[in-house]
Every structure is written in structure tokens, then in C-alpha cells.
C-alpha positions in Angstrom: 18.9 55.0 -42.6 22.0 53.1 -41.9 25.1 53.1 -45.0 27.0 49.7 -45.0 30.5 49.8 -46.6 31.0 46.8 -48.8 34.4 45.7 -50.6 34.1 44.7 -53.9 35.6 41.3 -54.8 38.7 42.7 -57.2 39.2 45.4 -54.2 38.9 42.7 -51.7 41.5 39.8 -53.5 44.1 43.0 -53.9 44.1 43.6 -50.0 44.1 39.9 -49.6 47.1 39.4 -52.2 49.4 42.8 -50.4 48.8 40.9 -47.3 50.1 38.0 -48.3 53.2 39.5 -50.4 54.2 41.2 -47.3 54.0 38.0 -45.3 56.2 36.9 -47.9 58.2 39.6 -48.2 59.3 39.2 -44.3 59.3 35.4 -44.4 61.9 35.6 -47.2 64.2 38.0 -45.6 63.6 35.9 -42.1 65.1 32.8 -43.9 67.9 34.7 -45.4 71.1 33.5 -44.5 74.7 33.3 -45.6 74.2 30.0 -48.0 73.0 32.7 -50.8 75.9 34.0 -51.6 77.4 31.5 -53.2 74.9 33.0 -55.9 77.6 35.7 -55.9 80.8 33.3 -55.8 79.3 30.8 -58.5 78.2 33.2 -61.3 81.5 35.3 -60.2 83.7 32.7 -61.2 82.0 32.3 -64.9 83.0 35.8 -65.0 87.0 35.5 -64.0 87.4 32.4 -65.3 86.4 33.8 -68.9 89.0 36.6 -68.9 91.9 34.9 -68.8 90.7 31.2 -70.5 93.6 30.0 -72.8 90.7 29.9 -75.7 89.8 33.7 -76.3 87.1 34.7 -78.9 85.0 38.0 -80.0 82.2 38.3 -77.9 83.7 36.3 -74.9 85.2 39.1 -72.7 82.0 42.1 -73.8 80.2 38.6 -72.6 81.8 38.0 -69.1 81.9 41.5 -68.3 77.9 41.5 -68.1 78.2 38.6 -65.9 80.5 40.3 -63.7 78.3 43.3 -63.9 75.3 40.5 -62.8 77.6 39.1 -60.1 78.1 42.5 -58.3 74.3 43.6 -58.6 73.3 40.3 -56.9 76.4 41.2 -53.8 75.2 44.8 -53.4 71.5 43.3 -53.4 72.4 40.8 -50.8 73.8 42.6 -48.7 71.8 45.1 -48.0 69.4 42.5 -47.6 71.6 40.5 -45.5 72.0 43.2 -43.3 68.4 44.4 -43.1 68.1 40.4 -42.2 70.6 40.8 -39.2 68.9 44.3 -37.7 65.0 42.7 -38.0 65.6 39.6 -37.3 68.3 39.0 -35.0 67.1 36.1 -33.3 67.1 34.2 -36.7 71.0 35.9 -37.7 72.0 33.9 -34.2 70.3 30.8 -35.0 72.1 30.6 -38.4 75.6 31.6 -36.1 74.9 29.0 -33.9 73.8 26.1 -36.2 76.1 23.7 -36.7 75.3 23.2 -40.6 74.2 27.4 -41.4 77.3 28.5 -39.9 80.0 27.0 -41.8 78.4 29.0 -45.0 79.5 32.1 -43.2 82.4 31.8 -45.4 80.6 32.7 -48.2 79.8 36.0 -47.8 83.6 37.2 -47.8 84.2 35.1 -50.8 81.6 36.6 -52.6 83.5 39.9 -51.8 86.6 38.7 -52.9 85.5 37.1 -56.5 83.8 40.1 -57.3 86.9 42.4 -56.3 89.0 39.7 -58.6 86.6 40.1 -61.4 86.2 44.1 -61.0 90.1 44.2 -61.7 90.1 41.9 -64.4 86.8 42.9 -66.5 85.7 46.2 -64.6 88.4 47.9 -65.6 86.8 48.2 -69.2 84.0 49.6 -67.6 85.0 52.4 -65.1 89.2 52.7 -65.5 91.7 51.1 -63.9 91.9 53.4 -61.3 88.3 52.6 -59.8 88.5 49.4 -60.5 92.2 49.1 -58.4 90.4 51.7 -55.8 86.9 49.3 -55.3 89.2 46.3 -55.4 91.5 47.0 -52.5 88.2 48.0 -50.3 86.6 44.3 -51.4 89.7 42.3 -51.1 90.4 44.3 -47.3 86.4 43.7 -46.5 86.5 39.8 -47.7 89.7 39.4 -46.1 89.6 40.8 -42.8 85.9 38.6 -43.0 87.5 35.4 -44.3 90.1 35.1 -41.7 87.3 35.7 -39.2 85.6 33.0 -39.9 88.4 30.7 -40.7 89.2 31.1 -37.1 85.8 31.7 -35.0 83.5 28.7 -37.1 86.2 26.1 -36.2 86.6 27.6 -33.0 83.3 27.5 -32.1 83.2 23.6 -33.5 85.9 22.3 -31.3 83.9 24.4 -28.1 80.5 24.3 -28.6 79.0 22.0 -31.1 78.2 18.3 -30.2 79.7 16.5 -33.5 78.5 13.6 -34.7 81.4 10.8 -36.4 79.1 11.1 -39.7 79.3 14.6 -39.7 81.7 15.8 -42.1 80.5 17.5 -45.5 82.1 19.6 -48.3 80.5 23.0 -46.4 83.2 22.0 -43.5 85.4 24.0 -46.1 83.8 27.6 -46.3 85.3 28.6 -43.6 88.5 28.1 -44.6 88.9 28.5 -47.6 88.6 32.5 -47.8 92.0 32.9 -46.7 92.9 30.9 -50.5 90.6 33.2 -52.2 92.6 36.0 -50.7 95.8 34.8 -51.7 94.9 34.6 -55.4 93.3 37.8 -55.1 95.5 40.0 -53.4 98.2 38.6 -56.0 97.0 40.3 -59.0 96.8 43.7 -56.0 100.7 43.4 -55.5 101.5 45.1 -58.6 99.6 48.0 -57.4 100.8 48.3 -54.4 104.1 51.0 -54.0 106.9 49.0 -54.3 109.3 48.1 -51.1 108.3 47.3 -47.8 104.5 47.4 -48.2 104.6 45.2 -51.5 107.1 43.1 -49.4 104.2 42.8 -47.0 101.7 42.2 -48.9 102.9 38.9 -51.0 103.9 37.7 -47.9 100.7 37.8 -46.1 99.2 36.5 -49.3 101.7 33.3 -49.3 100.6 32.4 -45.1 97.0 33.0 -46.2 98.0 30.3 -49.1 99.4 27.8 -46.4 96.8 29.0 -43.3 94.3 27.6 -45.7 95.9 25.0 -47.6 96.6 22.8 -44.6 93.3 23.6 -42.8 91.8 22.1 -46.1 93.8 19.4 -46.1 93.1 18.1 -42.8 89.4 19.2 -43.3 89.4 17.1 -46.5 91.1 13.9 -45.0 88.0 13.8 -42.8 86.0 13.9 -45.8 87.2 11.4 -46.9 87.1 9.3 -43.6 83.5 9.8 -43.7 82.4 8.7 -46.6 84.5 5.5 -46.4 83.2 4.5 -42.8 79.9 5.8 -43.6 78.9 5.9 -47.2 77.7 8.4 -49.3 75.4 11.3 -47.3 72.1 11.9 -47.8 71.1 13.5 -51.5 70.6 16.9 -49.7 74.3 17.1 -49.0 75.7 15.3 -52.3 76.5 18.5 -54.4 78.4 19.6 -51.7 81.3 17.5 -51.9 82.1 19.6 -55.1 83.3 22.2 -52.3 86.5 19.9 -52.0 87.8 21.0 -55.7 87.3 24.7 -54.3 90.9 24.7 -52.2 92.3 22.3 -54.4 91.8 24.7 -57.6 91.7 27.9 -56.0 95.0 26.7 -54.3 96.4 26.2 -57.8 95.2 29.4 -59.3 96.9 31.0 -55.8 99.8 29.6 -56.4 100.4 30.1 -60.3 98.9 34.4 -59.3 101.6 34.7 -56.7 104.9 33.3 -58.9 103.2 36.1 -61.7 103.4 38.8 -58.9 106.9 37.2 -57.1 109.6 39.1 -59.5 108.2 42.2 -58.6 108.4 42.2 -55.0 110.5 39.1 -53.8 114.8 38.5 -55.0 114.9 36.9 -57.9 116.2 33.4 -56.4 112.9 33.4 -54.1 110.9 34.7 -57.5 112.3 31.3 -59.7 112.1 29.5 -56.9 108.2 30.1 -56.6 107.4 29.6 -60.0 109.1 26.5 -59.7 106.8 25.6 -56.9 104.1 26.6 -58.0 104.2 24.2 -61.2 105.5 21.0 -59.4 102.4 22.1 -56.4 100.3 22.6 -59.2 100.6 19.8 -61.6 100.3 17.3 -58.5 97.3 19.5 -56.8 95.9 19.2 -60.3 95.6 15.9 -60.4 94.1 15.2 -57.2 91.3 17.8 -58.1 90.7 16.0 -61.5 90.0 12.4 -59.4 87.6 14.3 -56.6 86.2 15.5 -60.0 85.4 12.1 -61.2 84.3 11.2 -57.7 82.0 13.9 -56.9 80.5 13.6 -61.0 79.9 9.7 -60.3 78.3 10.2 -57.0 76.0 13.1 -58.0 75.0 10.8 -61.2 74.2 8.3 -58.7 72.1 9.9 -56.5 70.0 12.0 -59.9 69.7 8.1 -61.3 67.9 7.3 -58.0 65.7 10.4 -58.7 66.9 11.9 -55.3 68.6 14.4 -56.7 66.0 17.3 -55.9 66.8 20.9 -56.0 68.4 23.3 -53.2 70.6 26.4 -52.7 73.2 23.6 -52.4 73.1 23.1 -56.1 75.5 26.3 -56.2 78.4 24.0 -55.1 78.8 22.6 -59.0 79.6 26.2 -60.0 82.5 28.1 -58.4 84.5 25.1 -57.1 84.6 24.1 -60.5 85.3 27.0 -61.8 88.3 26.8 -59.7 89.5 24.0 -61.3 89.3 26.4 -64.4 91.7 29.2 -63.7 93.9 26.3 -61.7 94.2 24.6 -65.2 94.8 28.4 -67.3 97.8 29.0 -64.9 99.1 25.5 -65.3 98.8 26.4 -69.3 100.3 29.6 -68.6 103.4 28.2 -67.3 103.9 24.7 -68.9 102.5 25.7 -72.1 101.3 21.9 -72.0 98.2 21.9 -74.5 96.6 19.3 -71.5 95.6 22.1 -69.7 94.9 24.2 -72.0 91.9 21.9 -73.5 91.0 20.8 -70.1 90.2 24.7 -68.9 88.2 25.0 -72.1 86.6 21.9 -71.7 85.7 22.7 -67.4 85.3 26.0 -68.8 82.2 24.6 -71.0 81.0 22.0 -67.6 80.9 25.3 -65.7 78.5 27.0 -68.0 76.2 24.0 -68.4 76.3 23.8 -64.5 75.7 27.5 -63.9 72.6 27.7 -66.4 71.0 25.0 -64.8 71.4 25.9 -61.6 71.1 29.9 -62.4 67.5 29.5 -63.7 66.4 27.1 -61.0 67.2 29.7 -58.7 65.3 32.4 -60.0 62.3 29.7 -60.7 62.7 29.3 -57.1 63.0 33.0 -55.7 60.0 33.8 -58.3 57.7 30.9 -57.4 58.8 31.3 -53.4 60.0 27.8 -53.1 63.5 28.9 -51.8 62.2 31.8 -49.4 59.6 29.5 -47.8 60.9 28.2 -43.9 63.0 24.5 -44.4 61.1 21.8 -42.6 61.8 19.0 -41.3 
């Protein structure tokens, strides 16, 4: 008498359903790559951008300190995935080094680190003191910058040497590389008070204001080709549309950077070079500003354009309407800050409210998509 082992049917779909969880479960971390961590920049930014926003209510601050709180579980979660994604599946981390559209996203990953640095200063500090918060901010800000000026050098470097570039190739994500070093600047600017005063606070503006200008001109040039390429070229395909909101990212971060360093310039520069900056950083400012606010228009009509044609479908990219945006938002509050021109006052309230709209939106098709699998499926083509 023989016994025959038999499965039952709810025994046998459970095996069948693990097996296929953990197919997903490596087939998402295969696809990871650096693109998802402007997650972490764009619900950082909702958080930084509400703590000092000229329009200050009950509720607002207890509110942005949970999405800070949100913004730093979703960078620890990342990277440890990220990394487990570099040690199993190396061959996949070099692809993303080495592709010409992946790798300019590498710039994300220290920005992420720097936003939520800026926001554990500013918000964190009601959680855990201001002595942690200063303590886990100078690691970030170090981490994000030593990272950001990495990759501000080795991604173009490795575009003028190894990538074959098309003349229709320019796009908004040509910017994450540089644009860290900004990030840094307006970062490390709320650090110099908390640095010992003398030579090392010395230093540290100072590194701060060529980490403005490193990436300030890079940006410039970068966006010039921008430009160029939608002029000789047209608009790119719907894919690539949201990222041409990554061109207000330098131009309001580079605001907010320089508004941050004439706040910290009185306690570590003379006070001619101190005036002097905050003079600067108003005239810069005002005339940044309005730049950023016609790219605004630009980038809002072209995206309306493309949705209208129904093309408009949804990708990680989508994250571009959120923290460049937001930039525009803390340029605007330091412009109020120093003017004390109502303008800019009611237009960081009123980015301030685009920003949320954008962020919701975008926020809950990303989890739709991380839940449903969409986004951790292989891109084909």
C-alpha cells in the first residue's frame, strides 16, 4: 500500500502566492535605483517649507513635523534598501551608473540627505533637543555634501568622456547633479551658527558661498541648453515633461541659499562683507525670482498641454512638481523676510498651497503604485 501526499488547494495557492511575493520582492529591489529619492526630497520640502512660511497657524508646524518625521522614515528605508540593491545586484547598480538618463538622478540621493538634515534642524528639534538635532544634522549635511559634490563632478565628467549625446538630449534631470552643491549651501547656512566661532565658522560660510556659485553657474549653462532644446526641438516626449520643473530647483533653492547665507553673514563675515551680502542677496533674489516665476508658467502650460492630450500618464518622474517647487517657496519667504514686500509673502502662501496639491497627488499615486507593483515592475521599452 502506497501513501500519496496531496496539497490541498488553499495550501497549494499560499505556496504559489510566497513564490510569487518573493519574485517580487527581488524584482523590486533589482529595479531600485536612485530616481526614488526624490520621494525623500519632494515630501521633505512640504516639511521645511512649512516652518518658516510667512503665514503661520495652529496646527501647521505639530503638522509639518510629522511630515518631516515621514520624510526621514522613507530616507532610512531607502537606504538600506538602496544599499542592499547595490550588494545583490551589482550588475543592475552599474547599469543605473552607466546610463545616460539613471545616472543624472544620482544627485538625488545626497539631496534627500540634505533636506532631511535641513528639516531635522528646523522641526526635529521639537522632537529630540536641539542638541541631537544640531549633532544628526552636521552628519547629514557632511554625508549629502561630500555625495553632492561627487556627483556634481563625476556625472558630468563621465558625460563629456563617455556618453554618446544626442543634440535633443537635454532634460530638467541634466540638473541633479548639480544642484546638491545649492542644497548644501542653504543648508550648511542655518549650520554656521553652530559652528565655534573664528576660523572654522570663517570656513564654513565660505565653502557654503563657492558651493552657491560651483552650482549656480553649472545650472545656468545646464539650463541655457534647456532651453536650446526645446526651441530647436520642441517639447519632449510626455515621459520627460514633468521634468522640466527641475529647472525652478537651482533657481529657488539658489534664492533660499542666498537669503540663508546674508542671515548667517553677521556672525562670521565683517560687517561691510555681511551688508554687503544681504544686499546681494535681495537684488540676486528679486531678479532670480522672477525668472523662476516665468519657467513656472512655462513648465505649468506645457504640462497642461501634454495632460489635455491625455499623454500625461503616471511615473516616478511626477516627483519633479514637488521639491523644485517647493523651492520657489522658501526662495519667496526669504524675499519676504528681507523686503517685507507683501508680493512675496502671498506668493509663498499661494506656491505653498500648489505644493500641497502637487504632493497629494503625486504622494498617493506612489503608494497606489508601490502597493499595486506597477512602479517595482522592469521599464520596457
Amino acid at each position: 500500500m502506497t501513501a500519496t501526499v496531496t496539497f490541498r488547494p488553499a495550501a497549494q495557492r499560499r505556496l504559489v502566492g510566497e513564490l510569487r511575493a518573493d519574485r517580487r520582492r527581488r524584482g523590486s529591489l533589482r529595479q531600485l535605483g536612485p530616481n526614488w529619492f526624490a520621494a525623500v526630497m519632494g515630501t521633505g520640502i512640504v516639511a521645511t517649507a512649512a516652518a518658516t512660511l510667512p503665514l503661520q497657524f495652529p496646527g501647521l508646524r505639530g503638522a509639518a513635523t510629522v511630515v518631516w518625521a515621514l520624510a526621514a522614515a522613507l530616507l532610512v528605508t531607502l537606504t538600506v534598501a538602496w544599499i542592499a540593491h547595490w550588494v545583490r545586484f551589482p550588475d543592475t547598480a552599474r547599469d543605473h551608473r552607466n546610463h545616460p538618463v539613471m545616472s543624472q538622478f544620482f544627485g538625488a540621493p545626497p539631496m534627500a540627505l540634505l533636506t532631511v538634515g535641513g528639516g531635522t534642524l528646523l522641526l526635529g528639534s521639537d522632537v529630540i533637543g536641539m542638541p541631537a538635532a544640531v549633532a544628526i544634522d552636521w552628519v547629514l549635511w557632511t554625508v549629502g555634501t561630500v555625495l553632492g559634490l561627487l556627483t556634481a563632478f563625476a556625472i558630468p565628467y563621465r558625460m563629456f568622456t563617455r556618453h554618446r549625446v544626442a543634440a535633443d538630449a537635454a532634460f530638467g534631470g541634466w540638473l541633479m547633479p548639480v544642484v546638491p552643491p545649492m542644497v548644501s549651501a542653504a543648508m550648511g547656512a542655518l549650520l554656521v551658527p553652530h559652528t565655534p566661532a573664528g576660523q572654522l565658522r570663517l570656513t564654513m560660510i565660505l565653502l557654503c558661498v563657492a558651493m552657491f556659485g560651483l552650482s549656480l553657474l553649472a545650472a545656468l549653462v545646464t539650463i541655457t541648453m534647456i532651453w536650446s532644446r526645446l526651441v530647436h526641438h520642441g517639447t519632449p516626449q510626455a515621459g520627460m515633461v514633468p521634468t522640466l520643473w527641475i529647472v525652478l530647483g537651482p533657481l529657488g533653492q539658489s534664492v533660499t541659499a542666498a537669503g540663508l547665507l546674508a542671515n548667517a553673514a553677521p556672525a562670521a563675515l565683517p560687517d561691510l562683507y555681511a551688508k554687503g551680502f544681504l544686499v546681494f542677496s535681495v537684488i540676486f533674489g528679486i531678479a532670480t525670482w522672477g525668472f523662476a516665476m516665468l519657467w513656472l508658467a512655462l513648465a505649468l502650460a506645457l504640462t497642461v498641454k501634454t495632460a489635455r492630450a491625455g499623454e500625461l500618464t503616471f511615473t516616478l518622474t511626477w516627483w519633479g512638481f514637488t521639491f523644485p517647487l517647493g523651492t520657489c517657496v522658501t526662495g519667496s519667504t526669504v524675499l519676504y523676510t528681507h523686503t517685507g514686500a507683501n508680493l512675496f509673502a502671498a506668493s509663498a502662501i499661494a506656491l505653498y498651497v500648489l505644493l500641497i496639491a502637487a504632493w497629494s497627488v503625486v504622494a498617493i499615486r506612489t503608494a497606489r503604485g508601490v502597493l499595486s507593483g506597477d512602479l517595482l515592475r522592469p521599464v520596457t521599452s
